[in-house]
N, C-alpha and C positions, 0 to 999 in steps of 0.2 A: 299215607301219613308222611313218607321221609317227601312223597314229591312236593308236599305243602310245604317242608321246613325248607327245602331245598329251595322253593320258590321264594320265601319271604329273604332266604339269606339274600338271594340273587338281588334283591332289591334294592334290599340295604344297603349292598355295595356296590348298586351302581348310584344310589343316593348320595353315597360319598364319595364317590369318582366324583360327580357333577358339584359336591359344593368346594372339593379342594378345586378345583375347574378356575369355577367362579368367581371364590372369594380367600381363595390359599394367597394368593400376593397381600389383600390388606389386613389377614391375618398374621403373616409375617414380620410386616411392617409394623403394627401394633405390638406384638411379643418382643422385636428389636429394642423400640421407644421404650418399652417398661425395662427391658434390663439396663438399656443405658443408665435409666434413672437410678435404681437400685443396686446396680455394683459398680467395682472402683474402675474408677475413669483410665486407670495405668492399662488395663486387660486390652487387647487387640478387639475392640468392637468396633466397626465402622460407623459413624455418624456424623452426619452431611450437615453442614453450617444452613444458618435460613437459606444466607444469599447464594448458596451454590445451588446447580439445580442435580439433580437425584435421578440415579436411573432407574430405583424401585417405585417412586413415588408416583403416585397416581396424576394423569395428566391434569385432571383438575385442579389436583390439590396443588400440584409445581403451578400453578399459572396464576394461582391466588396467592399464593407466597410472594412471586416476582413481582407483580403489579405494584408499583404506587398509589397511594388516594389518590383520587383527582386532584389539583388544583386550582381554583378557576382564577383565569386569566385576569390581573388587574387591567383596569379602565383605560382607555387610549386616552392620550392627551392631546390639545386641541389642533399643534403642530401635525400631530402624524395623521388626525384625519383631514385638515389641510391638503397633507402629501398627497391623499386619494382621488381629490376633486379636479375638475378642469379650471381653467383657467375663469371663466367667465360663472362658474360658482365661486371660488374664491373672494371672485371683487364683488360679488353679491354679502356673504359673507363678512366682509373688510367692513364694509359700507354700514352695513346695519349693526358691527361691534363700536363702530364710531360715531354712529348718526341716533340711534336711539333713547341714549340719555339725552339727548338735546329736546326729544320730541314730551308734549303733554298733553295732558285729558282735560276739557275742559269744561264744569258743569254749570247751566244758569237754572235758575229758580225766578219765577216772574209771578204777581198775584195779579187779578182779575173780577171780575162780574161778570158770575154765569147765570143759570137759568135758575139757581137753588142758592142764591147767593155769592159773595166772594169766591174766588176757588184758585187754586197754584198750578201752575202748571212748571215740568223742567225739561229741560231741552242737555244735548251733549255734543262737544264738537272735538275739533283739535286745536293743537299749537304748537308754534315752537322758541325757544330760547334763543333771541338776539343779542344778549350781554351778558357782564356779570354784575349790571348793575337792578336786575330782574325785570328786565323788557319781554313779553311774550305777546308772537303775533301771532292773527288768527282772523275770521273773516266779520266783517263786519256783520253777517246774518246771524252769525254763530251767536253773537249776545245782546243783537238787536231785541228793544226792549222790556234787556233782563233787569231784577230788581238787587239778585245776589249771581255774583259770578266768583266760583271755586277754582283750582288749578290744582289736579294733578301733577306729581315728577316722577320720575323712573322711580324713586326709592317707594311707592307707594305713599307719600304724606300729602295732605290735601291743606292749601293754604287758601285764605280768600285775597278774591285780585279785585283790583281796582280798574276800569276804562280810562285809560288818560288820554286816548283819541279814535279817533273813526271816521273812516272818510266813505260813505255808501255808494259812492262815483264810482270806488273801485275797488268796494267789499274787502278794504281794510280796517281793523283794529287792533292798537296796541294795548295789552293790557300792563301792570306792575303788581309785581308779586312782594314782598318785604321775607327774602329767605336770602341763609348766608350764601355766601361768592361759591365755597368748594362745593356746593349742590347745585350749581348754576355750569350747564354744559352748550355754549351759545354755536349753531350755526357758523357755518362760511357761506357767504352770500359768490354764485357764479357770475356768471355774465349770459343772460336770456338774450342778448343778440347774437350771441354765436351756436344758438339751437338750429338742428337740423333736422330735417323731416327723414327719418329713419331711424335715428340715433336712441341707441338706447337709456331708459330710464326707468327710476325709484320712487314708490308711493311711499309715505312712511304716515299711519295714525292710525286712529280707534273707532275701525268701522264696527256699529253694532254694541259699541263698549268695549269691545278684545285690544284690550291697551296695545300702542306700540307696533303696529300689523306692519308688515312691507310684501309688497304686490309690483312687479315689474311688469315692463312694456315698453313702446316707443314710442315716438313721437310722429304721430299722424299726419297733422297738417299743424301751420303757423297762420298767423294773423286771421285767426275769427273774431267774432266779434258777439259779445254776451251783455241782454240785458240787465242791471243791475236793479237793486231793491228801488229806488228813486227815477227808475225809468231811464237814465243815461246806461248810452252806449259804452260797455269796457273795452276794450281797441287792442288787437294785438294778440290775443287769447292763443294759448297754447292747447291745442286738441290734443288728448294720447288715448293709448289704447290700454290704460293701466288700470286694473279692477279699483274701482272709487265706490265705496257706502256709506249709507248716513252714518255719522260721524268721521268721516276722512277730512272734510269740511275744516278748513285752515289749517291740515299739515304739510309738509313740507312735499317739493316735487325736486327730485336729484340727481344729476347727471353722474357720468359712471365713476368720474372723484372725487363723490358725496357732497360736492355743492349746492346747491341749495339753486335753483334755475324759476323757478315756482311756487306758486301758493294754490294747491289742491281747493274747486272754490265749486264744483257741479257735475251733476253726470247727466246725460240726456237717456230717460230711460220712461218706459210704459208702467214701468214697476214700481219705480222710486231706489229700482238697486242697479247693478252696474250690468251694463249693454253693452261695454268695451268702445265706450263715447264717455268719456270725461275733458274737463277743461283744468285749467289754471293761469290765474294771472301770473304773468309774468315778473319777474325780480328786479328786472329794473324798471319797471314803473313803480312797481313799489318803495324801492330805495329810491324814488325822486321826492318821494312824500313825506319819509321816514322822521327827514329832524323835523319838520311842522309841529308832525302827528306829537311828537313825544316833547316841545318844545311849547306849544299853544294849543295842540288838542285837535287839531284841523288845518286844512290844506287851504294854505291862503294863493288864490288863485289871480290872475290877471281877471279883469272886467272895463269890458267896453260901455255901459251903461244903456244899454237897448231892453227897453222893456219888454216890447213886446214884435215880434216878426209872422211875417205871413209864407210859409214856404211856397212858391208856384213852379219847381220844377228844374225853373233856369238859374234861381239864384231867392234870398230871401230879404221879402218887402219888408222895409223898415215902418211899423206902424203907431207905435207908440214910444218914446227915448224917455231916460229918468232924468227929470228937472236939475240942470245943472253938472249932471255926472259928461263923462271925457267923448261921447259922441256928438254929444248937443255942441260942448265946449270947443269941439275939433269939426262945426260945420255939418254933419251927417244930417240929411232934411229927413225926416217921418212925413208921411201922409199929412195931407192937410184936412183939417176939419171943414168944409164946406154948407153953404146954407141953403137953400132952394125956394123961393115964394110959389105957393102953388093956387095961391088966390084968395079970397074968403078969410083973410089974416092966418091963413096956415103955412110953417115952415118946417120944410125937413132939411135935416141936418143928416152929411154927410161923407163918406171919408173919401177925400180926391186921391186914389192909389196912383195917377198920373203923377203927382206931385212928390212921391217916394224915391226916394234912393232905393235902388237893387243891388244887394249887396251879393258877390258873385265869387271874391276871392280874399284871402286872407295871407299877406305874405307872397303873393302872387299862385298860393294852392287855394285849388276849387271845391267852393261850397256849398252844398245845394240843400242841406238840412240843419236842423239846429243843432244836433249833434254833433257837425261835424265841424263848423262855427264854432263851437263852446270849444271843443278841443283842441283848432289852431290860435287860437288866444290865449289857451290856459297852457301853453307848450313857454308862454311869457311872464315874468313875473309882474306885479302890482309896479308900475312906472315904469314901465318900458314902452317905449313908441314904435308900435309896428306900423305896418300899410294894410290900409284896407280900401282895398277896388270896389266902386261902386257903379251901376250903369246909371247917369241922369240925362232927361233929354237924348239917351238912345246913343248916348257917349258914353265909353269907360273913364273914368276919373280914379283918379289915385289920392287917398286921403291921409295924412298921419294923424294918429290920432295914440296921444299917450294915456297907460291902462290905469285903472282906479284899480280897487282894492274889492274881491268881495268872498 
């Protein structure tokens, strides 16, 4: 019996060796806190301000005291992530805080006869602001034979625009917008003769509908050459390697101090999306067009008055001229109409191409297609007198002949 009692005492007191062990310090610490609270603060008890830290205190409880909330960091401003970038994101950057309100969306709406009767269809392109008198260019396919044409601006407001020209020669059209001046952000026009096959470049428009997109690249090659809705040659064509998708279609193309070099106008692709083959007419042909466009609606061109030619290769047969117009008027011979008796009161009639002028140069530069004809004559205005070489009798001759109007 006593070695049972003996035994439980033993226990107990090592029970409580082990819980003063354990927990005698935040036993202490607690018994402290309560007297501090309840007697007078004059008496010698030690107690430790929040902000000091405490050598009874438990490591945890000292590390929870110390700490601060968090904070969280206000938002960088646009300067100091500036600071972070290279040099050639920056002017990426620059470009697109200065060129994008310039750019717009541009929607047509056209009605038709389909298999189930009338039916609409709508199309989407780009554009961009040439004034502040609300001049918006963009390509001539863009709103080829639209019924309503809308116009997006940066601020999201959609106005309807008017075509007040179009020239399909070179997949331009100007439209006018009736919105005030302080929402009108117009372009700087570059100079597209000092493009350089390397040189880098800026897409800017709403491929897909994604308002505003900018897509970089370079500039591939110069002087290709693109056919146009009307079958003429576009001369000059600027190739890049700049991501172009439907709807890129009449926005702007920009050299690296946001001018404006380009009119974004096709991509060469199997898919209809971009291969890293895009074109754009270039800026100054375009600005050779511009007061016409927006002055009479159309590009009033020089015409030599040849109705109709025979290309063979060396140069092109003159076969039919329009009565009276500046070729007939300035000597140029067409083909002669020939008669032939073949007996029996039968005649055939026939064109003597012997009797033809070969026209071979324009300005003393060589022509060998209509295309390319049409182009050195229209490089003149309506009354100007150029030269045009023709071979007759197996001689070159030099003619002047002053341009009409067409």
């Amino acid at each position: 019996m006593l070695r049972t009692i003996a035994a439980h005492a033993a226990t107990v007191a090592l029970t409580l060796v082990l819980v003063f062990v354990f927990f005698g310090p935040r036993l202490v610490l607690r018994g402290s806190a309560q007297r501090g609270a309840g007697v007078d603060q004059s008496r010698d008890v030690p107690i430790a301000p929040l902000d000091a830290p405490s050598r009874d205190l438990d490591p945890t409880i000292r590390t929870e005291l110390q700490t601060p909330p968090a904070v969280q960091a206000p938002p960088a401003k646009p300067e100091e992530i500036l600071k972070d970038l290279d040099a050639d994101e920056r002017n990426n950057v620059s470009i697109y805080a200065n060129v994008n309100k310039s750019v717009v969306n541009i929607t047509t709406e056209s009605e038709g006869i389909g298999f189930f009767g009338d039916e609409s269809s709508s199309g989407s392109g780009s554009g961009f602001v040439i004034d502040k008198q609300g001049h918006v260019m963009t390509n001539f396919h863009v709103i080829q034979g639209a019924g309503a044409v809308r116009v997006t601006l940066f601020d999201g407001s959609t106005h309807p625009a008017k075509v007040i020209g179009q020239d399909a020669s070179n997949d331009v059209a100007v439209l006018a917008v009736n919105v005030a001046a302080d929402k009108l952000f117009p372009v700087v026009f570059g100079d597209s003769s000092r493009v350089m096959v390397g040189q880098k470049i800026l897409a800017l428009g709403n491929p897909f509908g994604l308002e505003r997109t900018l897509t970089t690249g370079i500039v591939s090659s110069l002087d290709r050459s693109l056919k146009a809705k009307n079958g003429r040659m576009i001369k000059g064509i600027i190739q890049t390697d700049a991501a172009i998708n439907p709807g890129n279609s009449g926005g702007p193309l920009l050299n690296a101090h946001g001018q404006v070099i380009g009119m974004n106008t096709a991509i060469v692709s199997q898919v209809g999306q971009s291969a890293g083959i895009s074109f754009a007419v270039p800026i100054n042909a375009i600005a050779r067009i511009l007061k016409p466009l927006i002055e009479k609606g159309r590009v009033i061109r020089g015409d030599l008055g040849i109705a109709r030619v025979y290309a063979t290769g060396e140069g092109l047969l003159v076969v039919q001229l329009v009565p009276g117009g500046p070729a007939e008027e300035a000597g140029i011979q067409p083909a002669q109409v020939r008669q032939e008796r073949l007996g029996m009161g039968f005649v055939r009639r026939y064109l003597d191409t012997d009797s033809a002028d070969l026209i071979v140069a324009i300005e003393h530069r060589r022509v060998k297609t209509v295309d390319e004809l049409l182009n050195e004559v229209e490089k003149h205005p309506p009354g100007a007198t150029i030269r045009v070489t023709v071979v007759r009798e197996e001689k070159p001759v030099d003619i002047q002949v002053t341009l009409g109007e067409s």
